[in-house]
C-alpha positions as CSV (number, residue, x, y, z in Angstrom):
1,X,0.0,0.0,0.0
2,X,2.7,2.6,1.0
3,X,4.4,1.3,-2.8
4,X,1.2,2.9,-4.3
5,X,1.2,5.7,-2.7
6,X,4.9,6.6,-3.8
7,X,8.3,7.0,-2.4
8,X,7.3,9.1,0.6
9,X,3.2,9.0,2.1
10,X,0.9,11.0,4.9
11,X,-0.6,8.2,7.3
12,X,-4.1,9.9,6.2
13,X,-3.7,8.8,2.5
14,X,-2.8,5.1,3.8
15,X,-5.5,5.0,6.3
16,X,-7.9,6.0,3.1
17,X,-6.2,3.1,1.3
18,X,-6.8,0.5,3.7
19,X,-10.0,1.5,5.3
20,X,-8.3,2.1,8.9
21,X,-8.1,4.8,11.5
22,X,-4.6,6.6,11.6
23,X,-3.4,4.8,14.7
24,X,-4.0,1.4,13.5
25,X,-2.3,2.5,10.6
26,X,0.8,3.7,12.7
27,X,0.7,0.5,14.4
28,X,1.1,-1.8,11.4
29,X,3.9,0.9,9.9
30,X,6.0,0.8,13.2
31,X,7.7,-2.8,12.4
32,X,8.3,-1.5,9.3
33,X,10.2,1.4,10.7
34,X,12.1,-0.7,13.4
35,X,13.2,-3.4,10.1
36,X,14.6,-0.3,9.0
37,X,12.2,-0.5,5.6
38,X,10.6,2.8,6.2
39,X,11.4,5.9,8.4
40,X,9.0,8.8,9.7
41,X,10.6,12.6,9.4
42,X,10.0,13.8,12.9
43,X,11.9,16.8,12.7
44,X,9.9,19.6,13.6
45,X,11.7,21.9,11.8
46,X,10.8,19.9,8.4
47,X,8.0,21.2,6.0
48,X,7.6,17.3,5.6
49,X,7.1,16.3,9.2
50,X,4.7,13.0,9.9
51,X,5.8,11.8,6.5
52,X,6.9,8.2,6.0
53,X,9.4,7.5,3.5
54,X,11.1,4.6,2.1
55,X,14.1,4.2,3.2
56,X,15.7,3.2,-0.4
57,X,14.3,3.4,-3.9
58,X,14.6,-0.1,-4.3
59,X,12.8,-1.3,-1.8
60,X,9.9,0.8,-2.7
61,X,10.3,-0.8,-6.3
62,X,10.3,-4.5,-5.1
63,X,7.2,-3.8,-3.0
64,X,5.2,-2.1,-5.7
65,X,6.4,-5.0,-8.1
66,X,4.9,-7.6,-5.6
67,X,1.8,-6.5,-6.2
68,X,-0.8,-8.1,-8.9
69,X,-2.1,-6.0,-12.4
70,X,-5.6,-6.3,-10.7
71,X,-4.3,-4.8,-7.3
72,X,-2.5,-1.9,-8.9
73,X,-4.9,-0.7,-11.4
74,X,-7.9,-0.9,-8.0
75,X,-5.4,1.0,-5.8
76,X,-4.1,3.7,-8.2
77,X,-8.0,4.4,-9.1
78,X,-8.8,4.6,-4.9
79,X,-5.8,6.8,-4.3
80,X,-6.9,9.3,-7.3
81,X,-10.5,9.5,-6.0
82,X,-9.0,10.2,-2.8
83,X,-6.8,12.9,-3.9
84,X,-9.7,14.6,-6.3
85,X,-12.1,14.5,-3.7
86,X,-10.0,17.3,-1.8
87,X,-10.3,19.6,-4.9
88,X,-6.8,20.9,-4.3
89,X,-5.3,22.0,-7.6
90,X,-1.9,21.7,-6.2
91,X,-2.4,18.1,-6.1
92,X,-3.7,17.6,-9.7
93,X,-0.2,16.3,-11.2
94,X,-0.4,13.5,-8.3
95,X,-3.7,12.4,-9.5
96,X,-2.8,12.3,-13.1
97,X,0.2,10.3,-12.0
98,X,-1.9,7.7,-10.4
99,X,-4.4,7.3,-13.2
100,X,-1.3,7.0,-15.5
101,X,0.0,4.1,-13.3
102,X,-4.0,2.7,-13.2
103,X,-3.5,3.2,-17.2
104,X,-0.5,0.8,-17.5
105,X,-1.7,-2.1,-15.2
106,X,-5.6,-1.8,-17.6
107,X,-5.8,-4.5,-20.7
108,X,-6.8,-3.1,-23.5
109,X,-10.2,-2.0,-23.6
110,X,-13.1,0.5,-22.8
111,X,-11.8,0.8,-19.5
112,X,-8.2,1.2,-20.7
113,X,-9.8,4.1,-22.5
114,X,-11.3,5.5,-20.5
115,X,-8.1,6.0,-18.1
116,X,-6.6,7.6,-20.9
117,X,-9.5,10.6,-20.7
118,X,-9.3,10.9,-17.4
119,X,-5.0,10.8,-17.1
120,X,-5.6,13.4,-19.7
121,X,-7.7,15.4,-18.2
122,X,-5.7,15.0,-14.7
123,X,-2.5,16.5,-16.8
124,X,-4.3,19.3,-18.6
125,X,-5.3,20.3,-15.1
126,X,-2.1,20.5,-13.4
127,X,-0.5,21.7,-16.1
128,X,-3.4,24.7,-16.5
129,X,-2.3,25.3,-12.3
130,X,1.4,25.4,-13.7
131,X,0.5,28.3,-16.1
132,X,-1.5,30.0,-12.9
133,X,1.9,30.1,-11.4
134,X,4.0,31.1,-14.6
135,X,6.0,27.6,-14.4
136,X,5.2,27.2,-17.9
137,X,7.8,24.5,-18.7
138,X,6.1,22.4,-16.3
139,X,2.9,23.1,-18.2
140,X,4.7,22.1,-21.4
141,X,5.6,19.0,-19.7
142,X,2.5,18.0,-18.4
143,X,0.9,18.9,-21.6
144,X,2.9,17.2,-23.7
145,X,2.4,14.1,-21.6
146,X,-1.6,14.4,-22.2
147,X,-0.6,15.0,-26.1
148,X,1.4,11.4,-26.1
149,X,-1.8,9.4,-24.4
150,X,-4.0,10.8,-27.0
151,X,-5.2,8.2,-29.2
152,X,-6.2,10.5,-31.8
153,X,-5.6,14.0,-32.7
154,X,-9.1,14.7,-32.4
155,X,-8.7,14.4,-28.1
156,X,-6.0,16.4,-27.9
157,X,-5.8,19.8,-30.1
158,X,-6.9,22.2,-26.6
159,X,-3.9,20.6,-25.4
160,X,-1.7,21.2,-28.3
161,X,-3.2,24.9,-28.3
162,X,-2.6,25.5,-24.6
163,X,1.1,24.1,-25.3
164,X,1.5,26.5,-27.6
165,X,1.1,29.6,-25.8
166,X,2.9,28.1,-22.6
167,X,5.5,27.5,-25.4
168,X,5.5,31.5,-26.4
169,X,5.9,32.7,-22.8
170,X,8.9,30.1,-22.3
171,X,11.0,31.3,-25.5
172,X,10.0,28.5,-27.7
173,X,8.2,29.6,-30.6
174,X,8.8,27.0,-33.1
175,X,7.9,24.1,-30.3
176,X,4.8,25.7,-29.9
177,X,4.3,26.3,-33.6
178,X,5.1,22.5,-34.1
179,X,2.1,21.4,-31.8
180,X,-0.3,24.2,-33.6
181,X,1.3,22.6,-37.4
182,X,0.1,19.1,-36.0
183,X,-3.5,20.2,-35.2
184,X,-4.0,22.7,-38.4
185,X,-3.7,19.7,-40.6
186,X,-6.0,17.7,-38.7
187,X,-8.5,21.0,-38.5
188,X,-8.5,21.2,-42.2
189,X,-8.8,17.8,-43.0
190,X,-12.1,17.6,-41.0
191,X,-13.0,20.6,-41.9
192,X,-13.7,22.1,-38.7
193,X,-14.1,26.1,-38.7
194,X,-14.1,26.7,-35.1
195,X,-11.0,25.0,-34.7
196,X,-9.2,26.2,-37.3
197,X,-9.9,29.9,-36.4
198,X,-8.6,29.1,-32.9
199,X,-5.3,27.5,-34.6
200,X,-5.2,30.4,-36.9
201,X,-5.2,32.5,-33.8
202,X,-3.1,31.1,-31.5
203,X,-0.7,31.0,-34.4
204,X,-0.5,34.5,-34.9
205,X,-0.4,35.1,-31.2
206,X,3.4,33.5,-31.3
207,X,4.4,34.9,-34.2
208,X,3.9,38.2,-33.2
209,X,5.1,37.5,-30.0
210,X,8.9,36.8,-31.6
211,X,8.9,39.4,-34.5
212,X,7.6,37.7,-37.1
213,X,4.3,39.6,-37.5
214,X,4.9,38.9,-41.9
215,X,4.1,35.5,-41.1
216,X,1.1,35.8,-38.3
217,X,-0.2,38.0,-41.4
218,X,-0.4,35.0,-43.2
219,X,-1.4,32.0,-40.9
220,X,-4.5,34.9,-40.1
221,X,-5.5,36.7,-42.6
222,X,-7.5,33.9,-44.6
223,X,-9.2,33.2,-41.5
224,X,-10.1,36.5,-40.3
225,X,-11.2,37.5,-43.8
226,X,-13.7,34.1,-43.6
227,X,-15.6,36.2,-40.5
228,X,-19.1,36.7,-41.6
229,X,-20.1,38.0,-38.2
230,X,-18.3,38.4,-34.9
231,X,-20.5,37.0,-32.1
232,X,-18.5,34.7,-30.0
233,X,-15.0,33.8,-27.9
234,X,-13.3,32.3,-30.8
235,X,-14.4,35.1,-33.2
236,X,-13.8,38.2,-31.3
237,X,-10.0,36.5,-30.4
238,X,-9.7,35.8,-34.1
239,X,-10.6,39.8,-34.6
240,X,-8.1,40.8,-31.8
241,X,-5.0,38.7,-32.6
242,X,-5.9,40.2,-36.6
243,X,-6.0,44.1,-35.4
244,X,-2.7,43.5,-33.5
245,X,-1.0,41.9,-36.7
246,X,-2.4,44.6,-39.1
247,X,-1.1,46.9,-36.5
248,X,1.9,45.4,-36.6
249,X,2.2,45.1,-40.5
250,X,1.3,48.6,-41.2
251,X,-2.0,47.4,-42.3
252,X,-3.4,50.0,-39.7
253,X,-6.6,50.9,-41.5
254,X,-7.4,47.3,-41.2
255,X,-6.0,47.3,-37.7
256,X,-8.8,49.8,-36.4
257,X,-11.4,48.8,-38.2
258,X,-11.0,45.1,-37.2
259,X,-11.3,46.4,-33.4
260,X,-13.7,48.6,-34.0
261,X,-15.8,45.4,-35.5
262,X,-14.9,43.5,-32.6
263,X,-15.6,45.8,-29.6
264,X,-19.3,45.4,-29.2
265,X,-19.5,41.6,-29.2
266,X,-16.9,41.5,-26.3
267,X,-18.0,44.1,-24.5
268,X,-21.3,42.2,-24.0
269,X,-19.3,39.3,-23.3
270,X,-17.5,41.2,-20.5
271,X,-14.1,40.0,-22.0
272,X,-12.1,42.2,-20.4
273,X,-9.1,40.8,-21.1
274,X,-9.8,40.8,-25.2
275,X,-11.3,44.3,-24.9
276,X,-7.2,46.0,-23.7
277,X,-5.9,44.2,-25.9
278,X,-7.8,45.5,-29.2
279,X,-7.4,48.7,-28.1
280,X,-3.6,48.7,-27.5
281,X,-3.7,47.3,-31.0
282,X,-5.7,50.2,-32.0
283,X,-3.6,52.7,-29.9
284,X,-0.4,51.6,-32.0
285,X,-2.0,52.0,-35.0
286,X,-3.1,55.6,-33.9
287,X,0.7,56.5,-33.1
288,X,2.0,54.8,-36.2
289,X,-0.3,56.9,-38.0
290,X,0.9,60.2,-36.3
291,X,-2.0,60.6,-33.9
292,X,0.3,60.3,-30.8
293,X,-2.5,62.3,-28.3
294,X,-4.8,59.5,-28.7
295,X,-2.4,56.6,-28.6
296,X,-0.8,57.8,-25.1
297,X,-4.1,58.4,-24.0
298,X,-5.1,55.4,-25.0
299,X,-2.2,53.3,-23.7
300,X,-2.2,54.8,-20.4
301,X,-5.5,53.8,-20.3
302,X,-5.3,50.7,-20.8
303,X,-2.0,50.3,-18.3
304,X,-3.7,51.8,-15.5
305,X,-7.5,49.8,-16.3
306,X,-5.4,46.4,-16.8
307,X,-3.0,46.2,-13.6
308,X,-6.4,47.8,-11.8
309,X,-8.1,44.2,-12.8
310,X,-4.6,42.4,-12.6
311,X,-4.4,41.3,-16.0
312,X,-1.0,42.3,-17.0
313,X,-0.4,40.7,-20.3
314,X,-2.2,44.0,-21.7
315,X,-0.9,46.1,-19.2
316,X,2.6,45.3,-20.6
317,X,1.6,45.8,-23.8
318,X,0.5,48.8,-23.5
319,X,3.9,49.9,-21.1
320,X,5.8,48.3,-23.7
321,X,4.4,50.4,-26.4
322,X,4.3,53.3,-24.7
323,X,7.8,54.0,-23.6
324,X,8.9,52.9,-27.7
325,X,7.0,55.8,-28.3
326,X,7.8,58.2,-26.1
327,X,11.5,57.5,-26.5
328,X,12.6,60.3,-28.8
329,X,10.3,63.2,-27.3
330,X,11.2,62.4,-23.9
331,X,13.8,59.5,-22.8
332,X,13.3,60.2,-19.4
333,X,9.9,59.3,-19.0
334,X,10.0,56.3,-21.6
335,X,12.8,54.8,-18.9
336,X,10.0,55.4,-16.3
337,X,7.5,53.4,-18.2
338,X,10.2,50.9,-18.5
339,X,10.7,50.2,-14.9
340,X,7.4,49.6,-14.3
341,X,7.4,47.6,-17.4
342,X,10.3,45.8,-15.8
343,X,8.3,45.0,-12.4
344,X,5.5,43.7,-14.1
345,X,7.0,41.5,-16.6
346,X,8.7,40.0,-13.4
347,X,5.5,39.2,-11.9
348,X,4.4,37.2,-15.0
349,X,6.9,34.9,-15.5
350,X,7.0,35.1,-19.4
351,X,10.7,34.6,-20.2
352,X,10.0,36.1,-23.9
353,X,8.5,39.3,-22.4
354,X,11.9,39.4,-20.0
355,X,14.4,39.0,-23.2
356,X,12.7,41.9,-25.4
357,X,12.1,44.1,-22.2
358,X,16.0,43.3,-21.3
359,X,17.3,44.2,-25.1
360,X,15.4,47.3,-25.0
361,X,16.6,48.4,-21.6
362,X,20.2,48.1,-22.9
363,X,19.2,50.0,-25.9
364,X,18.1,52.9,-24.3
365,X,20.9,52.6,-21.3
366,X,23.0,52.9,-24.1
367,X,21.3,56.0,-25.9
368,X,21.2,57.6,-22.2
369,X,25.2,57.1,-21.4
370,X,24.3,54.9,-18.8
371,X,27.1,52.2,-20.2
372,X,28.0,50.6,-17.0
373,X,24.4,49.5,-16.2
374,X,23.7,48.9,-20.2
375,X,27.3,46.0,-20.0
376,X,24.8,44.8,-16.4
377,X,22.4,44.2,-18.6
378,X,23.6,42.2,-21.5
379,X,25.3,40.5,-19.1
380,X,22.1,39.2,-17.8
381,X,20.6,38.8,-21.4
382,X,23.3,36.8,-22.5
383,X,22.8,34.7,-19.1
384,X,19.6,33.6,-21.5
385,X,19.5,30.9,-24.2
386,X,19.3,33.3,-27.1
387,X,18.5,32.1,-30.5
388,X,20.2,34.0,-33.6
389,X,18.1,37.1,-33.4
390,X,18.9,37.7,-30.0
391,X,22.6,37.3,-29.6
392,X,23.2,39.2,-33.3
393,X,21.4,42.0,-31.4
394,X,23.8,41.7,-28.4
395,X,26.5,42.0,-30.4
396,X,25.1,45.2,-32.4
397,X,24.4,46.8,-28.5
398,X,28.1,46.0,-27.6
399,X,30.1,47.1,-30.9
400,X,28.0,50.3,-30.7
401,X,28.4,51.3,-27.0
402,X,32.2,50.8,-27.5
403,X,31.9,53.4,-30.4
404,X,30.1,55.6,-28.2
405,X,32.6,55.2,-25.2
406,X,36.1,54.8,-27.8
407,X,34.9,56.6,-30.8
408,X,37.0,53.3,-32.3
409,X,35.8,53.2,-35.9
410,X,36.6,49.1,-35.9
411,X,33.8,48.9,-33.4
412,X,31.5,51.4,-35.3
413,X,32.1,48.9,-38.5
414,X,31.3,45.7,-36.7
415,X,27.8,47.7,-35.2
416,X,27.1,48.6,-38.6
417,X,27.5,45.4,-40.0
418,X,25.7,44.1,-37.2
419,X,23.3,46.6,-38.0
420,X,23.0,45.8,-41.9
421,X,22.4,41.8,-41.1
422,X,18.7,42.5,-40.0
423,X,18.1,44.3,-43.3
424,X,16.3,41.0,-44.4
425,X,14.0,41.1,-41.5
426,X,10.1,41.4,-43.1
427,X,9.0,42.3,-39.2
428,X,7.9,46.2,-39.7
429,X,9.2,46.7,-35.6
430,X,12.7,45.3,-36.4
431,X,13.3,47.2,-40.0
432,X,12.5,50.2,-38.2
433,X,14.1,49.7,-34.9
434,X,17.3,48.6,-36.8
435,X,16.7,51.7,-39.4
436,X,17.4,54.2,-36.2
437,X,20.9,52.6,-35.1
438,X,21.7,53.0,-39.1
């Protein structure tokens, strides 16, 4: 029984398992303890004090291998019910891992099946918990896990989905695109609408995320185009991720009217969330288009209304837009916006939120003289595991604030080349944030 319930157990899990009150159950684990098979922490000092463990791995192993198929499947199922009945999210990946184990010892079958729905389901909601707490490569993880039981693609495209943007936020774009590639194709086979709008969407969502808004134009634009009406979750997030790619295509025509389109339906929804984020797509398309009063009006709007609610993904959107474009009229108060940018990217855990907000900081350390704290900070970027883009960018920052401090023309060369190597870049933001160092 203590095999089942893993290397180290709580004596009110066991008693659940055996149908026995906790001192009977201390009384049969005491021999145990004194044959030096198990031990109890008693340390008071312990967070896991009143735990029993094993005392090595291998003897847990040999007592859970003593046990029948029929015996292990019964027990994993009793010691999942147990652990769902306390409705504890923290312990959702425990009760996933038990109807796993209840999977393996099932024959093929119905049942079997049916173990593999509710493993799933187990996994999708520890991993959903993991996301809650901006541990998103345990999310991955988890998810990933559900993905592999899946019989069929069919079961398992929210999964991929959800992978996807847990993906984004851990700087892995293309491992979240692969999961969105795998359930496009099965979308259009069946010819499923809904789905493939939400593919389409989620698509865009990490390309844009990464600078590749060329791209999110095109895994989006059939799709959005395809809208006869806008009257639901799926079509007013369609609408949004759409505005923020025309925005960031220079499509910005398109841009406001798409949020305009979408605004009513999700305000009656009370989407919130949707709602900021169309209009800090709108706002940039304002400023791109020279009406600057509106955008900062806008943005700051949407800042204050956002971390208000604590929803920060649009909050830093709307930071992170601002201070770009404040930058040139008044430095100062764009590093302001920064810092607060800074502080809330923190709080959300998204590592590809930290790496831009970290390059742009140096940027603009550098454009201030500030070179001491600019070197801090590419330290700290380079701490990262940058792809191509990333370090190429590094480089550019370093060459250039060693012009700055030398005036050495070798270093203004290798910034210019640096520079020039972007020139291929179809992502509007980089061409023009690479156009100003030029």
């Amino acid at each position: 029984d203590g095999a089942i319930l893993g290397q180290t157990f709580q004596l009110e899990a066991m008693g659940t398992l055996r149908g026995e009150g906790p001192e009977a159950v201390a009384d049969a684990l005491a021999p145990l303890i004194n044959l030096e098979l198990l031990e109890m922490d008693d340390d008071p000092r312990s967070p896991e004090r009143g735990q029993y463990r094993f005392v090595q791995p291998l003897i847990h192993e040999v007592a859970y291998q003593r046990l029948g198929r029929d015996d292990r499947r019964a027990k994993h199922l009793q010691v999942a019910a147990y652990y769902e009945e306390k409705d504890d999210p923290e312990l959702a990946g425990i009760v996933a891992g038990h109807f796993m184990c209840a999977y393996e010892a099932t024959p093929a079958g119905p049942e079997k099946e049916e173990m593999i729905s509710k493993a799933m389901a187990a996994l999708t909601g520890a991993a959903n918990r993991a996301v809650e707490l901006h541990s998103y490569r345990q999310a991955i993880e988890m998810l990933e896990e559900a993905i592999d039981l899946a019989p069929d693609e069919a079961l398992c495209v929210d999964q991929r989905i959800a992978a996807a943007y847990a993906c984004n936020n851990n700087n892995e774009p293309d491992r979240g695109l692969a999961h969105l590639d795998a359930s496009r194709a099965w979308a259009e086979g069946e010819g499923d609408t809904e789905r493939i709008r939400e593919i389409a969407t989620a698509s865009a969502a990490v390309l844009n995320s990464h600078y590749r808004s060329d791209q999110a134009l095109a895994a989006i634009e059939g799709a959005y185009r395809g809208l006869e009406e806008i009257d639901g979750p799926v079509s007013i997030a369609l609408a949004a991720e759409a505005a923020r790619t025309f925005s960031l295509t220079q499509r910005l025509d398109d841009a406001i009217e798409a949020v305009d389109r979408l605004l009513p339906a999700a305000s009656d929804m009370g989407d919130a969330t949707v709602v900021l984020h169309a209009i800090v797509s709108k706002a940039t398309a304002l400023a791109w288009l020279g009406r600057r009063v509106e955008a900062y009006a806008l943005l700051r709007g949407v800042a204050e209304e956002a971390e208000t609610r604590g929803i920060l993904d649009p909050a830093g959107r709307a930071l992170n837009n601002l201070a770009a474009i404040v930058q040139n009229r008044n430095p100062q108060e764009s590093d302001r916006i920064a810092d607060r940018l800074g502080v809330l990217i923190s709080r959300t855990g998204n590592i590809s939120w930290q790496v831009r907000q970290l390059g742009d900081a140096a940027d603009w350390a550098i454009d201030d003289g500030r070179y001491e704290e600019a070197a801090s900070i590419m330290d700290d970027l380079e701490a990262e595991d940058l792809n191509d883009f990333w370090q190429r960018a590094v480089d550019m920052h370093r060459h250039r604030m060693a012009y700055r401090q030398t005036g050495d023309l070798e270093a203004h060369r290798k910034a210019w080349e640096a520079a020039i190597s972007f020139d291929d870049e179809a992502d509007q933001q980089i061409r023009s944030g690479f156009d100003h160092y030029k």
